[in-house]
N, C-alpha and C positions, 0 to 999 in steps of 0.2 A: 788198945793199941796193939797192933802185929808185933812182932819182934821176928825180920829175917835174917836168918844166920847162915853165913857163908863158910862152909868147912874148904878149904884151897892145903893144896901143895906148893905155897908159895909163887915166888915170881916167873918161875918158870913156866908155870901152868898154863899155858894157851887159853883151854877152856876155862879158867878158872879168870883171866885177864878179863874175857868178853863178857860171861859172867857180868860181872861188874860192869862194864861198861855201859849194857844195855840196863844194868838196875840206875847207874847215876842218868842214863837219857829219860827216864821215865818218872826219873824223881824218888824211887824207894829207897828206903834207908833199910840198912843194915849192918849188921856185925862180922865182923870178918875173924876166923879163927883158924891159923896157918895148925895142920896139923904136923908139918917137920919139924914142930917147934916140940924140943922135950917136954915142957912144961902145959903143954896140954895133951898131954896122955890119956886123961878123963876124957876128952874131947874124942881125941882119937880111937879109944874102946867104944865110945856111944856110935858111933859111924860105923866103926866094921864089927862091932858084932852087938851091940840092936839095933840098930837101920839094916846091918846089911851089907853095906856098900863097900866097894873095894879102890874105886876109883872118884876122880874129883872132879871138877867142884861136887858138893852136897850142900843141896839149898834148901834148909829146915822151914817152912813158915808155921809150922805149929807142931802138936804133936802126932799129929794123922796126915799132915801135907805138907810133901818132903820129895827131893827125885835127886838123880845124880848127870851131869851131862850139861852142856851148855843149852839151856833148853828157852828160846825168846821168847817163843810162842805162853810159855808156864808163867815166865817173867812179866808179859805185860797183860795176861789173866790175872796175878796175885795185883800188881797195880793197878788195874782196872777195878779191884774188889774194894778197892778204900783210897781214899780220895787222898792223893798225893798231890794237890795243888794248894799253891800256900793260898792261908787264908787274907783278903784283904775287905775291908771297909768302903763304902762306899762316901762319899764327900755331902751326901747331900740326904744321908739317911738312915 
C-alpha cells in the first residue's frame, strides 16, 4: 500500500489547498503533515535538509518519489499507478 504524505504550510497555502484538492478528485489518500506546527520539527528537518526543499506543498510518495509544487499532472501519475477505485462485487458472481 502507498502511503502519500503531504508536507503543507498550513491553510494559507494556495499550493498546498490544490494540492489536495486534486488528490481528494482522483480518490488518493494521504497524510497531511502542517510543517508550522512545532511539533513536527522531525517532519520539518526531513523536508529541508534531506529532501531539500524549501517551499510547499512536498508530496513524498515513497522514499525516491517526492517533488515540491502544485504538480496535477505528478498527482494523477501516482494515481493512475494504483487502483484508487473502491472495490465493489458484482450481484450475480
Amino acid at each position: 500500500m502507498i502511503t502519500v504524505v503531504i508536507y503543507t504550510t498550513g491553510d494559507a497555502c494556495v499550493q498546498c489547498h490544490l494540492t489536495k484538492r486534486v488528490m481528494d478528485a482522483v480518490g488518493l489518500l494521504y497524510a497531511e503533515i502542517d510543517l508550522t506546527d512545532p511539533s513536527n520539527a522531525a517532519a520539518r528537518h526531513h523536508v529541508t535538509e534531506e529532501l531539500g526543499y524549501s517551499s510547499a506543498p512536498v508530496v513524498a510518495v515513497d522514499d525516491h518519489d517526492n517533488w515540491t509544487g502544485f504538480r496535477p499532472d505528478r498527482i494523477k501519475q501516482v494515481a493512475a499507478s494504483i487502483d484508487t477505485r473502491p472495490t465493489s462485487k458484482r450481484a450475480d458472481g
